[in-house]
C-alpha positions in Angstrom: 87.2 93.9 91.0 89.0 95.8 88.1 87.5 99.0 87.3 87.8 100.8 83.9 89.6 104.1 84.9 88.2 107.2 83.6 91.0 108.9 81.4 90.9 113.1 81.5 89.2 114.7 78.5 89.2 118.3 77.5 85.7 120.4 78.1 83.7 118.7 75.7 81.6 121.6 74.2 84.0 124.6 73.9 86.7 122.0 72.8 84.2 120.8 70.1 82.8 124.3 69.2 86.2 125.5 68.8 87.3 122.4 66.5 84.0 122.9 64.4 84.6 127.0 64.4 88.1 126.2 62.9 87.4 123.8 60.5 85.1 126.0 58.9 87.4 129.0 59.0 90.0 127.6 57.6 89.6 125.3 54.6 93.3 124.0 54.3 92.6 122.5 57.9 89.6 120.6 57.0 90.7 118.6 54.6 94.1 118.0 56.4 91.6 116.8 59.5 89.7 114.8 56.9 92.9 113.1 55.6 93.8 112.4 59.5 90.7 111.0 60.5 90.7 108.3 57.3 93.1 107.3 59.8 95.9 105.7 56.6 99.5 104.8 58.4 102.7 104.5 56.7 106.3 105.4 56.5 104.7 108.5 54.8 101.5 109.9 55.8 99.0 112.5 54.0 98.8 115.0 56.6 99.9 117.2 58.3 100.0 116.4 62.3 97.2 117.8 64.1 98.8 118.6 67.1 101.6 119.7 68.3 103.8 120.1 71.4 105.8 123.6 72.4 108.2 123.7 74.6 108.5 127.5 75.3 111.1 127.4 77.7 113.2 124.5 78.8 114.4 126.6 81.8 112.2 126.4 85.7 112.5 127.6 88.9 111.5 124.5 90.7 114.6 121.1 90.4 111.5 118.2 91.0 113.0 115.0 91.9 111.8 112.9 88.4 112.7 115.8 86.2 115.3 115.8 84.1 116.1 119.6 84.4 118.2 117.8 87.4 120.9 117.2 84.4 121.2 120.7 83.2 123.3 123.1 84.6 121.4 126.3 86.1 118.2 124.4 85.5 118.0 125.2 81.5 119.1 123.4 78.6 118.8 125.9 76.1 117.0 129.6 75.1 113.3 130.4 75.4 111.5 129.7 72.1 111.9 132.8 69.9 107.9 134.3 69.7 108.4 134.9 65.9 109.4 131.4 65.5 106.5 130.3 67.2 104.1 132.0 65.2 105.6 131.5 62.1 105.0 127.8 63.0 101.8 128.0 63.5 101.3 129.7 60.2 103.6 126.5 58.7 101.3 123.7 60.4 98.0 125.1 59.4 96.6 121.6 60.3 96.9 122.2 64.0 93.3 121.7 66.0 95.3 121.3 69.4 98.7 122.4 71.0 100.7 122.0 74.0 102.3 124.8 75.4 105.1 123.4 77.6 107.9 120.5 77.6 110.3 120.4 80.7 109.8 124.3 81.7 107.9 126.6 83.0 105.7 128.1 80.5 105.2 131.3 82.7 108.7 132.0 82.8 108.6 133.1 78.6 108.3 136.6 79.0 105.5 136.1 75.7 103.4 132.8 77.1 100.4 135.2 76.9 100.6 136.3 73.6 101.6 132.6 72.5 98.4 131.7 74.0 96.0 134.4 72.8 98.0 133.6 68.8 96.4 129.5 69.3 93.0 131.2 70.5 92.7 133.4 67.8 93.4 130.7 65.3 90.8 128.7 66.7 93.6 126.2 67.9 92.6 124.3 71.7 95.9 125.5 74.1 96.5 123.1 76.9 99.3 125.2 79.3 100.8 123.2 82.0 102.0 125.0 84.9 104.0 124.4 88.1 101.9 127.5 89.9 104.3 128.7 91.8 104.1 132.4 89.5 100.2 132.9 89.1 100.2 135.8 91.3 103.1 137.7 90.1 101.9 140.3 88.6 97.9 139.4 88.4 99.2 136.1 86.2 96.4 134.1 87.1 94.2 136.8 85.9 96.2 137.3 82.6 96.2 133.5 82.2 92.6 132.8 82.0 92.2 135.6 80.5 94.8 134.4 77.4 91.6 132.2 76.8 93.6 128.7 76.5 91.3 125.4 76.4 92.9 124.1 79.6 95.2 125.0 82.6 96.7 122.1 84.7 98.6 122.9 88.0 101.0 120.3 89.5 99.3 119.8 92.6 101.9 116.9 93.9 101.0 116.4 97.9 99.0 117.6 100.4 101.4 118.7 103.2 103.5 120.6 102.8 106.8 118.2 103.5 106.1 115.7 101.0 104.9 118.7 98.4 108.6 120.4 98.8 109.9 117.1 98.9 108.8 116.6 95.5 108.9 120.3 93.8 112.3 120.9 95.4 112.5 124.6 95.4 108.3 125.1 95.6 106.8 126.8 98.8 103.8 124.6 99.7 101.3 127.2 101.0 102.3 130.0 98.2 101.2 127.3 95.5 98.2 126.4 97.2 97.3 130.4 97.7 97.9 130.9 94.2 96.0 127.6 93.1 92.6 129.1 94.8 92.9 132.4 92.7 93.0 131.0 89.9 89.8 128.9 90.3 88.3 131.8 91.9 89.0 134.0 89.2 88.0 131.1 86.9 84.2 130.7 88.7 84.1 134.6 88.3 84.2 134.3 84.9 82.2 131.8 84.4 84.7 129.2 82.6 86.3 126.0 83.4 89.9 125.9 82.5 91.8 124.3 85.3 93.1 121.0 86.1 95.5 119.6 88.9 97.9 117.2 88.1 98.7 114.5 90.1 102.4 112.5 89.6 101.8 109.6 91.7 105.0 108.2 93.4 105.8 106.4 96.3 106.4 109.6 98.1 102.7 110.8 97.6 101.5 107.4 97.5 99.8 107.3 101.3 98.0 111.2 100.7 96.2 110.9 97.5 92.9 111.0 99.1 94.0 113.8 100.9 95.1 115.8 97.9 91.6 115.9 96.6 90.0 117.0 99.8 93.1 119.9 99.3 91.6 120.1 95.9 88.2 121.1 96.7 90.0 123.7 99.0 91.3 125.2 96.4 88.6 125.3 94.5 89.4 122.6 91.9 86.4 120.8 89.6 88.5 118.5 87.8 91.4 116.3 89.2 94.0 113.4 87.4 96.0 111.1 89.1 99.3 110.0 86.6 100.6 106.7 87.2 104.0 106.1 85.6 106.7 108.4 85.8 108.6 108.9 82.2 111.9 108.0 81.9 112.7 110.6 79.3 114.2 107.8 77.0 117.1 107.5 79.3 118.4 104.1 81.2 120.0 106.6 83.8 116.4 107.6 84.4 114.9 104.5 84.1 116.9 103.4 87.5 116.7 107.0 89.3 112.7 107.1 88.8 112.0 103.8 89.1 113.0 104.0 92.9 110.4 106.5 93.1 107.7 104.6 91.2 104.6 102.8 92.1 102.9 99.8 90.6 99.7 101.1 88.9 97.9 98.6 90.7 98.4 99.8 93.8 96.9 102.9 91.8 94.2 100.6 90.9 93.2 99.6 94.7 92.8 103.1 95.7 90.8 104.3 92.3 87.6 103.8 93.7 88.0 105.3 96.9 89.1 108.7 95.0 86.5 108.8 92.4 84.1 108.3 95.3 85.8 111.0 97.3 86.1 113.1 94.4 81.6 113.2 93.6 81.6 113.6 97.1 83.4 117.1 96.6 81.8 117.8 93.5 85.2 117.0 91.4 85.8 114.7 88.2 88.7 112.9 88.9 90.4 111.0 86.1 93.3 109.0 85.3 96.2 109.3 83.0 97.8 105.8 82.8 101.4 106.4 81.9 102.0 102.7 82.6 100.1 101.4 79.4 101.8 100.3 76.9 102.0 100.7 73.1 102.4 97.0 71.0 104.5 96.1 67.8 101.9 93.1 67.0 99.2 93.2 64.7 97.0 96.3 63.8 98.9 99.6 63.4 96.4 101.1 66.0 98.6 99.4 68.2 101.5 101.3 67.1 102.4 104.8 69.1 100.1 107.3 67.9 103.1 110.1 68.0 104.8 109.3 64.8 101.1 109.8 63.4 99.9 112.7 64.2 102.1 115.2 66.5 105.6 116.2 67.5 107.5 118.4 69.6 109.2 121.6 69.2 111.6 121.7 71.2 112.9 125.5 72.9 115.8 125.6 70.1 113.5 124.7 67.5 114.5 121.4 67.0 112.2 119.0 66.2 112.0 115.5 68.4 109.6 112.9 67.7 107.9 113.2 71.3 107.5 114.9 74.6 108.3 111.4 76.5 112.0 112.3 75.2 111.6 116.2 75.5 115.7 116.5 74.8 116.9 116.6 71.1 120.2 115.6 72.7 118.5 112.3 72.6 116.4 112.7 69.2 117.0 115.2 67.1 114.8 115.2 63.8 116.5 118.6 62.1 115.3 122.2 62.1 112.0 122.9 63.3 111.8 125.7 61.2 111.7 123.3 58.2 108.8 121.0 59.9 106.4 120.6 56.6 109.6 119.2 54.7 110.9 117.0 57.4 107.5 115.4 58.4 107.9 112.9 55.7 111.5 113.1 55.3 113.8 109.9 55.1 114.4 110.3 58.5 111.0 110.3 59.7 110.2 107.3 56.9 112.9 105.5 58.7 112.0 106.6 62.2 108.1 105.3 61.1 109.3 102.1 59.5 111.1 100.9 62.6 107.8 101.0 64.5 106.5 99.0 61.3 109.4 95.8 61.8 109.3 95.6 65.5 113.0 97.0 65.6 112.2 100.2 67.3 114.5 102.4 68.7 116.2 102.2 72.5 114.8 105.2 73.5 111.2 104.2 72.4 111.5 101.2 74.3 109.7 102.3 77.4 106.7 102.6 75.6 106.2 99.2 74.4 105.4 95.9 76.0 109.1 94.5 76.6 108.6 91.3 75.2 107.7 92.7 72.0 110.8 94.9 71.3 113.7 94.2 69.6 116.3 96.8 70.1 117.8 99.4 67.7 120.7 101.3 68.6 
């Protein structure tokens, strides 16, 4: 019997409180959100994007087999985010009611992720920070993490022993991220909050231990875990073939679903699914259309501005200067990139997106 998955959402009240507490702060944003939620698509829109994606560092410690830091030499493609440019941003994209705070990094490694995070907070902006955990307790991070006050913290929590885990986060030690993993839940149930998350990639490697990650999960102290079935082939044929050896079909996802959410209330953790493997179509309503070219972005390290963090690279897409992100929103090139989407001639590297039958191709 096919079950309807349950898909991860942010903490409802503080989420909602802090979206409310914004909207009245700042005028400007209200009506942006207002404009947004008339929900009016075209090759222009009248708002600004309400979230956005920044990727502080594009630089990690940790070479995991589907990444594509694999291509970069010394594991970085290019310099940390500049903190002035950040904020400046911010101040730019006054619409913003949610952010992202990481790309193909490791946020922790930006010797400013704190004060990035604490900028959002005070602007009444939710802060999702995704992290690879392998740095929480260097100097009392998981303490100055929380303590930031981002909306949520998700920790790649890839395997349950520890040859498959290092098999996967090539360059991870399997017990120091699981050490560091409990302190920050601990220190989270000391203050009272819930703010983490693991993450789950499901691949063939991890495929036989997913019930066994979330009994490791409620080791470690985790209320909230999500299983993602797809892996993203950063627009990239090369990738398409490398990760789709390490792929499963989501419904061999969809046999074991059960059996984890049951394991999961047995534990006293939510789990949830993010279903990578769902795809976007070019027929009919324009709800159907990828909601990206709608209503976010991402910043890339450089400041350059790329339509999506499915690409993360703007060696692949590159939309101009981030810097100039109010002007180029609705510039030709983003008129162009939106009217594509419109005729069904979309570009190759939006292609995995889509139902394949659907898409002519646009080099």
């Amino acid at each position: 019997m096919k079950i309807s998955l349950p898909k991860p959402q942010p903490d409802s009240k503080p989420y909602q409180e802090m979206l409310q507490r914004g909207l009245k702060r700042f005028p400007r944003r209200a009506e942006n959100f207002m404009k947004y939620r008339q929900g009016l698509r075209g090759q222009t829109v009248s708002y600004l994007p309400v979230k956005m994606d920044y990727e502080v560092v594009s630089r990690c410690n940790f070479r995991c087999i589907m990444c594509r830091i694999n291509d970069w030499a010394g594991g970085k493609r290019a310099a940390d985010m500049p903190y002035e440019d950040y904020r400046r941003s911010l101040d730019d994209l006054y619409s913003l009611v949610e952010i992202k705070l990481q790309g193909v990094g490791e946020p922790l490694l930006h010797p400013r992720i704190f004060d990035m995070i604490t900028e959002a907070a005070k602007r009444d902006i939710w802060t999702r920070v995704n992290v690879n955990g392998s740095l929480l307790k260097v100097n009392d991070n998981y303490r100055r993490l929380i303590d930031a006050d981002p909306g949520e913290i998700q920790i790649s929590i890839d395997a349950s022993t520890k040859k498959v885990f290092e098999s996967i986060r090539r360059g991870a030690r399997f017990e120091q991220i699981v050490e560091n993993a409990t302190l920050l839940n601990a220190y989270a149930d000391e203050r009272g909050v819930l703010k983490t998350r693991s993450w789950t990639v499901v691949q063939q490697a991890n495929f036989a231990e997913l019930l066994d990650i979330v009994s490791l999960g409620a080791r470690m102290g985790f209320k909230r875990m999500t299983f993602s079935i797809a892996l993203s082939f950063w627009g990239l044929d090369a990738w398409a073939r490398t990760n789709k050896a390490f792929d499963v079909q989501p419904e061999m996802v969809l046999e074991k679903a059960e059996a984890l959410i049951r394991k999961g209330k047995e534990s006293g953790i939510e789990v949830t699914f993010w279903d990578g493997s769902s795809k976007y179509a070019l027929r009919g309503d324009t709800k159907n259309l990828c909601a990206w070219i709608f209503e976010r972005a991402f910043i890339s390290s450089d400041m350059r501005l790329v339509p999506c963090c499915v690409l993360a690279d703007p060696g692949i897409a590159d939309f101009g200067d981030a810097r100039d992100f109010v002007k180029l929103w609705n510039s030709p090139v983003y008129q162009k990139f939106r009217a594509l989407h419109f005729e069904g001639n979309i570009p190759d590297f939006c292609k995995q997106c889509y139902e394949s039958t659907e898409v002519t191709r646009h080099k």
